[in-house]
N, C-alpha and C positions, 0 to 999 in steps of 0.2 A: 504494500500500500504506500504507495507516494505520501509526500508534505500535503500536496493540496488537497488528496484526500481523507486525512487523516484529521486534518484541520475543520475540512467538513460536516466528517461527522460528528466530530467533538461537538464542533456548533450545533447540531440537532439535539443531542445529547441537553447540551446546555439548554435549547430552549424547552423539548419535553419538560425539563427538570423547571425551567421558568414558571410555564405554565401550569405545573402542578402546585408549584407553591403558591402562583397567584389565585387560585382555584381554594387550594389550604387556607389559605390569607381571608378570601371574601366569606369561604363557608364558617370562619370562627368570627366573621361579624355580624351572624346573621342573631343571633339573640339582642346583640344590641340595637340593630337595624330595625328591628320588627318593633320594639319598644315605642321608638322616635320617628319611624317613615309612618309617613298619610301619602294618598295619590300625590298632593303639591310637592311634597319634597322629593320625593324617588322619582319624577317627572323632572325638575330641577335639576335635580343628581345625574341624573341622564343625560337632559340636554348640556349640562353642564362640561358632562366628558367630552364634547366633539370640539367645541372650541379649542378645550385643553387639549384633546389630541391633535387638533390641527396645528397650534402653535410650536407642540413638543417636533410635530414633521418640518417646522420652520426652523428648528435650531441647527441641523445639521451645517445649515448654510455658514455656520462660522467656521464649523470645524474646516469643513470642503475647505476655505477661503487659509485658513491657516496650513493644512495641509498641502497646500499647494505651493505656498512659500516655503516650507519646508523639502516636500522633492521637487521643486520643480517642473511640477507635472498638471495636465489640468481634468478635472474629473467631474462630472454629474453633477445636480443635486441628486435624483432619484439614486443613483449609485452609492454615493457616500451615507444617504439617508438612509437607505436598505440596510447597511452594517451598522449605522447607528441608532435605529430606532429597535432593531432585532436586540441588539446591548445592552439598549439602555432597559429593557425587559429581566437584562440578568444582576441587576442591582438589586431584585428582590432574592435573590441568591443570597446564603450568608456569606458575610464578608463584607458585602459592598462597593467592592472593589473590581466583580467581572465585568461591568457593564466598560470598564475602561481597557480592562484584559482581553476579550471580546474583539474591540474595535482591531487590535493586531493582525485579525484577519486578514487586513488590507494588504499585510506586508507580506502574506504569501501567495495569498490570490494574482496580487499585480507586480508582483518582485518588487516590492519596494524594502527599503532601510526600515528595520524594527524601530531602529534608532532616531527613524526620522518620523516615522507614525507616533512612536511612543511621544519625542518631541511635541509632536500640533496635537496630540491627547493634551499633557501637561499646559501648553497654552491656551487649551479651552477648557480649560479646569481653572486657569486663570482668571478668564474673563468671565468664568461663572461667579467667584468668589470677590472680584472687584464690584461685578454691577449689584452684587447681595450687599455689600458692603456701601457704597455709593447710595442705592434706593435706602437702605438704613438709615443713613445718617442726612440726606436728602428730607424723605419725609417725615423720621421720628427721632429726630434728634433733640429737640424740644422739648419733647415731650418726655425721653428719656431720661433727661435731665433731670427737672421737675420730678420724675418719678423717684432718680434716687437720693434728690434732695428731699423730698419729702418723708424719707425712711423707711420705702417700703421694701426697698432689697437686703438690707439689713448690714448693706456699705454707702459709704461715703465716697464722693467724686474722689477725694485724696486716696481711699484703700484702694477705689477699685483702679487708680491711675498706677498705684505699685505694684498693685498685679497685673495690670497689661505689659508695664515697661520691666516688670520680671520676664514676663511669655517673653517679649521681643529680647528681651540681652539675652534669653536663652535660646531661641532660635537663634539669633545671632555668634553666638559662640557655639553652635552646633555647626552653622556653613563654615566657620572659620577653621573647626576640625575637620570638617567633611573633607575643605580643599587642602587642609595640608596633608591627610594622610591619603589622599586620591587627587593629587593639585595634576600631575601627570594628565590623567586620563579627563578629568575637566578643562585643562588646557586646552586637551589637542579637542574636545566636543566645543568646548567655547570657541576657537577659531575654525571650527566648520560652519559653525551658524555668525556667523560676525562676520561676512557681509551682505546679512541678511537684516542686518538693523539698519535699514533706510528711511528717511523721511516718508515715502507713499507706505511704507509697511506697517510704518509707527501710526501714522494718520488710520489706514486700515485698519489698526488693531482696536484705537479708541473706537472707530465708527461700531467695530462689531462688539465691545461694551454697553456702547451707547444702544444698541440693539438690543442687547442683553437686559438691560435695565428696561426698556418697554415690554417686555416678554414677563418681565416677572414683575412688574404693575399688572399685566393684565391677568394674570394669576393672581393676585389680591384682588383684582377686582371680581373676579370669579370667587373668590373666598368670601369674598365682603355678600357677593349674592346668596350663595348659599346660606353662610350664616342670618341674614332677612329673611328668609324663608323660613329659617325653622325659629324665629323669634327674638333673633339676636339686632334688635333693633337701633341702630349708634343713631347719634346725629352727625349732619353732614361734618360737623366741623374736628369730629376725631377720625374721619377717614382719613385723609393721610398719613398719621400715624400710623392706625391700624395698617394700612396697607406695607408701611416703612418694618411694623414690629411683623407682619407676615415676612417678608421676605429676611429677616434676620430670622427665624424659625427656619425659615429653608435652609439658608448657609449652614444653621447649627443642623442638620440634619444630614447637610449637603456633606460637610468634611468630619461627620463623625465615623471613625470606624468602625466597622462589627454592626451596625445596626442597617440591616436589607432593608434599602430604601428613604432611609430616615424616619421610619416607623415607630411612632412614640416619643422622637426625641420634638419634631414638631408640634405633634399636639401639647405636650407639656410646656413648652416655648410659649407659646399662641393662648393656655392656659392659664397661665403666668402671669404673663403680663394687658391678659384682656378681663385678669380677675375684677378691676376696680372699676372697668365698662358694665361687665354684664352677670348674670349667675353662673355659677360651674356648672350647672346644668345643659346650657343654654351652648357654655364654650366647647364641653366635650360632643354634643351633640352636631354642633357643626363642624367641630375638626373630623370626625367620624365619617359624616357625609360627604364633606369635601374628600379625604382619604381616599373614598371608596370611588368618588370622581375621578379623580386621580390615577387610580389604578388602572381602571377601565380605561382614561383616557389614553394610557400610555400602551395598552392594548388597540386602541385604534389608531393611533399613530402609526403602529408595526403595520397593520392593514392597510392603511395608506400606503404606506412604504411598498405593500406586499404588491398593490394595484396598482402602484406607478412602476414600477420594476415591468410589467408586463405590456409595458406600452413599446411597440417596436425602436429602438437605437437610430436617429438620424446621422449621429454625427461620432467617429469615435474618438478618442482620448489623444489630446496631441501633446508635446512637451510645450510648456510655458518659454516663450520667446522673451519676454520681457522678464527679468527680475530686479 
């Protein structure tokens, strides 16, 4: 059995295995579901997944664009979407970490560099974790404030400043070991990709942030609807936080590891800090339903993916002339 095919069927493997957990997943919420669902909200919860899955088939388009800078090569959306929307199915995997392992398929299917897929993987895990952080501190930064000035986290802007700039000297003094004891082998990886740091690249990269940050507004705002519907009623003027402290729930879910999907660490986020809005009833019940949006929608995304793959090839794959 060849690479490419061995690579293949792993992939099937992986996604039976996707799908049985998402199956595992939706049938252990079905006692909570039956509780809190009427027609309005399982109708909601529904329409709700297609938008979501339509956006989640929109994302690929960063990756394509960075991976393309990285081989130099020019590819699909439907193509790149087809391995990434099939992936991103397998972050309900324990670990959380295959939906990214996954994507490497590229590199045997098309002969390309592990090293350079892994690469435009690692910079659209970038641009995930900047536009989370960005929509954060954009819309509920204010509000965050106030919050733990008021004493409801049980730190002070001073404690919680000494543990950030703890985190950061510690990451800090991690890359500074990382390159000395591997400076060799990041040398010569940094001057592969270094002259790839160009003005239109740079500019590139924000615009696909900048994309990234309306992708997950409209995910808040999907959250903000579902939560309306089952009674989770704000006034206009706390939406923009809420939407700022959803998309910090994401991130804290997004770079957690060990937890398939971010499952539980969002709702507790979103629980948290939307205790002083509304009832805990009110919060669990909408992150539940939102969740189970979610899932499904990331199930029809793969569908999309699955039905544009079948649409005949006009044009095929040429090497990027411009870099």
């Amino acid at each position: 059995m060849n690479k490419k095919k061995l690579v293949n069927y792993a992939g099937k493997v992986l996604m039976i295995l996707a799908f049985a957990l998402i199956v595992w997943k939706l049938y252990g919420y079905r006692d909570s579901l039956a509780e809190c669902l009427n027609v309005k909200t399982a109708v909601v919860m529904l329409v709700c997944a297609i938008p979501y899955g339509c956006l989640i088939y929109t994302l690929p388009m960063i990756y394509k664009e960075l991976l393309q800078i990285t081989t130099g090569k020019k590819f699909t959306h439907r193509k790149i979407a087809g391995i990434y929307c099939k992936s991103a199915l397998y972050k309900y995997l324990p670990g959380n970490v295959m939906q990214y392992v996954g994507r490497n398929q590229l590199a045997v299917t098309d002969n390309l560099s592990h090293f350079d897929v892994a690469a435009a993987t690692m910079l659209d895990i970038s641009t995930t974790v900047f536009a989370c952080v960005a929509a954060t501190v954009v819309f509920s930064f204010r509000y965050a404030v106030e919050y733990i000035n008021a004493g409801k986290t049980g730190f002070s802007l001073e404690k919680i400043g000494i543990i950030l700039g703890a985190a950061i000297a510690t990451f800090v003094i991690l890359c500074v070991v990382a390159f000395i004891w591997k400076r060799e082998a990041l040398k010569r990886h940094f001057n592969r990709y270094l002259h790839l740091i160009t003005l239109k690249n740079i500019v590139l990269y924000l615009e696909l942030v900048l994309y990234n940050i309306l992708v997950f507004v409209l995910f808040g705002l999907l959250f903000m609807w579902v939560l309306d519907t089952v009674g989770g009623h704000l006034e206009w003027k706390y939406w923009p936080a809420a939407i700022g402290l959803y998309c910090f729930s994401y991130l804290l879910g997004y770079i957690t590891p060990g937890v398939p999907g971010g499952i539980g660490i969002r709702e507790a986020v979103l629980g948290f800090f939307f205790a002083g809005w509304l009832s805990p009833g009110t919060i669990i019940t909408g992150a539940l339903v939102y969740r189970v949006a979610t899932i499904i929608g990331d199930v029809v995304a793969y569908f999309i993916s699955v039905a544009m793959l079948r649409i005949p090839e006009k044009k095929k794959e040429t090497n990027v002339t411009d870099k």
